[in-house]
N, C-alpha and C positions, 0 to 999 in steps of 0.2 A: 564736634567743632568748637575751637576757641572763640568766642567773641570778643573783637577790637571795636571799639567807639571811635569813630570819629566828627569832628565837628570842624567844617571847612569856614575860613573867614575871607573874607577880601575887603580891599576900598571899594567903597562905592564910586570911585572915580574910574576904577576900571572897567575894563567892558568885556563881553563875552559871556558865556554861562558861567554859571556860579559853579561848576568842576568843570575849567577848562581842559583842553586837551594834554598839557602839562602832571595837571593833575591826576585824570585818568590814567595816561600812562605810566604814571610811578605808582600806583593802585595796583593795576594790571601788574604790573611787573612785579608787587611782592607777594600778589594774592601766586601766580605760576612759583613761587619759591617757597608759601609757607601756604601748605597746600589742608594744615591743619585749623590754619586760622579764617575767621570770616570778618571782613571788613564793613562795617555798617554805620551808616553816614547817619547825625541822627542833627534836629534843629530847636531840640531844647533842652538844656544842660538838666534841666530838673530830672528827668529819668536818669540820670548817670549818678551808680549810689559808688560806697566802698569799693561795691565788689565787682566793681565795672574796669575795664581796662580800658583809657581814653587818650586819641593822638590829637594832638589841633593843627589841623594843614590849615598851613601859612601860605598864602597863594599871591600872595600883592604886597608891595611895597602897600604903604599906608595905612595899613592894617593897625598897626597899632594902639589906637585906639578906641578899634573893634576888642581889641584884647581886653583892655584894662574897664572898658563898660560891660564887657558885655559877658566875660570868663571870669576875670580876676575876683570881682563882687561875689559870683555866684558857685564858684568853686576855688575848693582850696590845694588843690594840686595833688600830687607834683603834676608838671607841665611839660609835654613830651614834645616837642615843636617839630612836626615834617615839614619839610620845606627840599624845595630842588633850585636848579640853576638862570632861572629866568624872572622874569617881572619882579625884580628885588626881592622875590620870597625868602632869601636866605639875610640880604642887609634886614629886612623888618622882623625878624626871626631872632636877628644879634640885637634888634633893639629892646623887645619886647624880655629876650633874655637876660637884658643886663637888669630890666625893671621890678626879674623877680625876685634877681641876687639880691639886689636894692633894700628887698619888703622879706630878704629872711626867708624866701619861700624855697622849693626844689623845683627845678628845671632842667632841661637838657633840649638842645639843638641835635635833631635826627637829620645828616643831609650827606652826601658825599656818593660814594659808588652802594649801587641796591644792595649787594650781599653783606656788606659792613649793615646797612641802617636794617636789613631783614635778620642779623646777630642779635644787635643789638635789642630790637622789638621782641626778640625772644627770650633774649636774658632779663629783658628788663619783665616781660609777662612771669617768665619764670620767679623769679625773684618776688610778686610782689603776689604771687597766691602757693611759694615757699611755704608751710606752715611751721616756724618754729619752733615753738611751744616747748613746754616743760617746770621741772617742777624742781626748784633749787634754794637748798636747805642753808639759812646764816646761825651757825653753830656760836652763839654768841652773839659776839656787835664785832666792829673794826676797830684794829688791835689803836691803844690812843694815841701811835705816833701818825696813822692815816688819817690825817685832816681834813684829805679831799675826797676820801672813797665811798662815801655815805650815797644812795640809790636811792629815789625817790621810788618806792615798790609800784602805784599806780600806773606813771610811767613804764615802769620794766613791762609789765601786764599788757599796755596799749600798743606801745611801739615793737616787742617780741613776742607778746603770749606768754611768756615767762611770769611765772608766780615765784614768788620770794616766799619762803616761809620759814619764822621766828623760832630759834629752837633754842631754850634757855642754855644759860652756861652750866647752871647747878646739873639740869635733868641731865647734860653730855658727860661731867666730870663722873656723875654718880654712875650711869648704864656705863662709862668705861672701869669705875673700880670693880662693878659686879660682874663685869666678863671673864669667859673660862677663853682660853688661846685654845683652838682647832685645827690652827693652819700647820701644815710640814713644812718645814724651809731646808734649806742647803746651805745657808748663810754664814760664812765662816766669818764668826765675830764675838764678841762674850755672851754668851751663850744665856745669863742673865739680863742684859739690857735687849737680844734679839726679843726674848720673852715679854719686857716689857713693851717694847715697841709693838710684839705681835698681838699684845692684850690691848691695845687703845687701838688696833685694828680693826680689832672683834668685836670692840664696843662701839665704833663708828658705824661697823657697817648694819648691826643693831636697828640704830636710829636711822639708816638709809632705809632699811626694810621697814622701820616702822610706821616713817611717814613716803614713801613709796619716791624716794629723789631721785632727780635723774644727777644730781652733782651737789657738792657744800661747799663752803668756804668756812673756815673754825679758826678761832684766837686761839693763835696754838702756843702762844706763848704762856696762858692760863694751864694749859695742858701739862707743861713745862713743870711748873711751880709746883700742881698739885699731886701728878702721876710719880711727879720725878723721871722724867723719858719726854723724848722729844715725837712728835706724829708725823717725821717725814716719810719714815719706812712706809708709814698708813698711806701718806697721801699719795706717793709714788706707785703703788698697788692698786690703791682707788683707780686712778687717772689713767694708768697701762689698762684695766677693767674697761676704759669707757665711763668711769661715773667720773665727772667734774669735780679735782678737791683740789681748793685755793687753800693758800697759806695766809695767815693773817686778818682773817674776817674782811680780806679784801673783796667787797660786791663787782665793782666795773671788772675785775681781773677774771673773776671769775665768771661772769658772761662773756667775756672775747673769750676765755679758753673753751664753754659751750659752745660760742658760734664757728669758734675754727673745727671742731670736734664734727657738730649735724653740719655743717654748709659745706667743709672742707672732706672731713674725714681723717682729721689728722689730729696726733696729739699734741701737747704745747707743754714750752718749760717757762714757767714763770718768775722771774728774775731781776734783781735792782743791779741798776746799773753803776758801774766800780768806776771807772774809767774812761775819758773822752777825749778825744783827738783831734782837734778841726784840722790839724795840717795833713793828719792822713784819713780823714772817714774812719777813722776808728773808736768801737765804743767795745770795753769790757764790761761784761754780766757773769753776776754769781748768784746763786741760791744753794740749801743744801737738800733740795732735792727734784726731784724732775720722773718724768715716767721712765719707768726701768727700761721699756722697748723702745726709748730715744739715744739710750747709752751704747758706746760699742765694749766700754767696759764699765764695772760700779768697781767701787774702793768705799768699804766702809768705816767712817769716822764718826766723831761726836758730832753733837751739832754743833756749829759755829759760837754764836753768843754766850751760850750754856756752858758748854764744855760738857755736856752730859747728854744721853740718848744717842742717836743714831743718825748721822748725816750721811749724805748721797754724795760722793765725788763722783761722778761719771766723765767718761768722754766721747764727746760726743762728736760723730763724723764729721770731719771738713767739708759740710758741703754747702749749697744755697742755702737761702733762709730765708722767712719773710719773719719781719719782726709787725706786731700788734697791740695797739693800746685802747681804747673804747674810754672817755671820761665819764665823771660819776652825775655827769647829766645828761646823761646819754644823746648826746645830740653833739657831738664829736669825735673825731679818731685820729690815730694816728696809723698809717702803715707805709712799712719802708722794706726794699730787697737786698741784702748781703751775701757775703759770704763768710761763715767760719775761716777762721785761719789759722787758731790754733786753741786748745787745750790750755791752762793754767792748776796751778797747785801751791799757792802763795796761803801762808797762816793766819794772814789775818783778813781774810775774806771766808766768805760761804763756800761751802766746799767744790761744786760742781762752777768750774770758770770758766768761760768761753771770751774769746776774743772776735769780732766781726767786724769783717773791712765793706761799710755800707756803699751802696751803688750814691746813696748823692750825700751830699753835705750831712753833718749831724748841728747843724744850728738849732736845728728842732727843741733836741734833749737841753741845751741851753738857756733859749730863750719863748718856748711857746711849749714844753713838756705837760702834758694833760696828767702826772701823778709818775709815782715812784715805780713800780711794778711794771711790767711791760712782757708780753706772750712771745715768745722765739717759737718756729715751727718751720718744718724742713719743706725746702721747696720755695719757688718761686711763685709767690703768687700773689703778687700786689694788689694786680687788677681785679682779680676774682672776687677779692676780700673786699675791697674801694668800691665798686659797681655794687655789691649787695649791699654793704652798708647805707650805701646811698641811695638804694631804695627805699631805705625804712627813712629817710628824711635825715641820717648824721652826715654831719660835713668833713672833710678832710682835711686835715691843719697839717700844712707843707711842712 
């Protein structure tokens, strides 16, 4: 059995038992629906650690009070607020909830028809004993025109279970000049920069074995200069694999591409945006490369900036999307739902271009953009991505 905490409060101006009838029966009725959970009423927050899952039934208007003495002091949330349709438990419910937007904290109002709030108690359970975790390798630092993408590693560790780990630029360049290529390809392209690209592969994937990662992000622009060949081929390989590889020593990019990866199951293209449209919801995105099993077709060129190595033109299906951003304080996000509309192949962008006619405004990208980079990945799935994040305590910036 699941155990759910609960802690009931009322005015003391009210009258009745302390679980009136109200009460009980919104109890009753979720404990008949989630027949795996046990609901247990408890009357002192001190037993309630981590790894406790706790609701706070709001039963009275005037409760208020009770919250801010007697919860807020002695726990620090998040705050799941049940509340039903009688004795103001839902008006002191919106008050209590504004006071903790107020103070920065996380909150949510549980109330409406049982099987929504008996969803939701389950998503949100699921969600917060998810075990994340993982082990993701910063091949360098972040390349120096990313100003904002620096990760406080601490945090990553607290709020994900993700551990960052340091991996010099020297020790990457050197394990890729002393790599032998193993891989067979089909790749019809010059046959010597295929070799180069497939040798800073070999030498990547090296260092994934060495320090056992589950994903990198690597300044691949140092790669560039040293190898002479660019690491998209790599990272597109990496990422169709399942292993996590950011372009640019970008950190926040390359956790939302982890989290869409274990929460979702889906891969992601990583992408600066070209293009913006307030008068149609439209935003264009290029980069020169993306996981091959996103493309319906690849077209291989150079890389964009370079003129040298190996860029990804892909195209990629006209279908839904959810676009993803995570900032580099981790205690923010962005996510929005579109649709592809078309394909692009313009010269002086990154090779693989996409055009997306977004479900609401792009003021976002404008005027409240958390960084340059931003995750594209097929399917609709705003809320799946927005409810989990929100349980780790980021907020969502409209």
């Amino acid at each position: 059995m699941k155990n759910i905490y609960i802690y009931p409060i009322k005015s003391m101006m009210s009258y009745g038992d302390l679980i009136n009838k109200e009460s009980t029966k919104l109890l009753e009725d979720l404990k008949n629906i989630n027949k795996d959970f046990n609901f247990l009423f408890i009357d002192d927050l001190s037993k309630i650690n981590k790894h406790n899952f706790l609701l706070i039934l709001v039963q009275s208007g005037g409760s208020e009070g009770i919250f801010k003495d007697e919860i807020y002091t002695k726990f620090n949330g998040p705050y799941y607020l049940l509340t039903y349709g009688s004795s103001n438990s839902l008006a002191a419910s919106l008050e209590i909830l504004t006071f903790i937007k107020d103070n920065s904290r996380k909150g949510e109002v549980l109330h409406g028809d049982i099987n929504y709030i008996s969803n939701r108690i389950i998503e949100l359970y699921n969600n917060k004993f998810y075990n994340l975790s993982g082990r993701l390798g910063v091949l360098g630092k972040p390349s120096d025109w990313l100003i904002s993408s620096n990760v406080d590693y601490t945090k990553a560790k607290n709020i994900f279970n993700i551990d960052l780990i340091d991996i010099s630029n020297e020790e990457v360049i050197d394990t890729i000049k002393n790599a032998t290529v193993d891989e067979n390809t089909d790749i019809e392209y010059d046959k010597k920069e295929v070799n180069k690209a497939l040798k800073i592969y070999s030498g990547l994937k090296k260092i994934v074995n060495k320090y056992h990662l589950d994903g990198f992000t690597i300044r691949c622009f140092d790669i560039i200069k040293e190898i002479k060949s660019s690491a998209c081929l790599a990272l597109s390989l990496f990422n169709k694999d399942n292993i996590i590889a950011s372009c640019e020593g970008d950190i926040p990019s390359m956790i939302s591409a982890y989290i869409i990866l274990k929460h979702l199951n889906k891969h992601s293209f990583q992408a600066n945006p070209q293009w913006i449209n307030p008068l149609t919801n439209t935003i264009e995105l290029a980069h020169c490369t993306l996981p091959l099993d996103m493309a319906n077709k690849i077209i291989y060129d150079t890389h964009f900036e370079s003129g040298i190595g190996i860029g990804l033109h892909g195209e990629m299906a006209k279908e839904d999307v959810t676009i993803l951003k995570i900032n580099s304080a981790l205690n923010e996000f962005y996510a929005e739902e579109g649709t592809i509309l078309n394909n692009e192949y313009r010269l002086d962008r990154c090779r693989t271009q996409i055009k997306i006619k977004l479900n609401n405004g792009v003021s976002y990208f404008l005027k409240s953009s958390l960084g340059n980079h931003h995750l594209v990945f097929y399917g609709h799935k705003k809320e799946q991505i927005k409810n989990y994040l929100e349980s780790f305590g980021l907020r969502n910036v409209k």
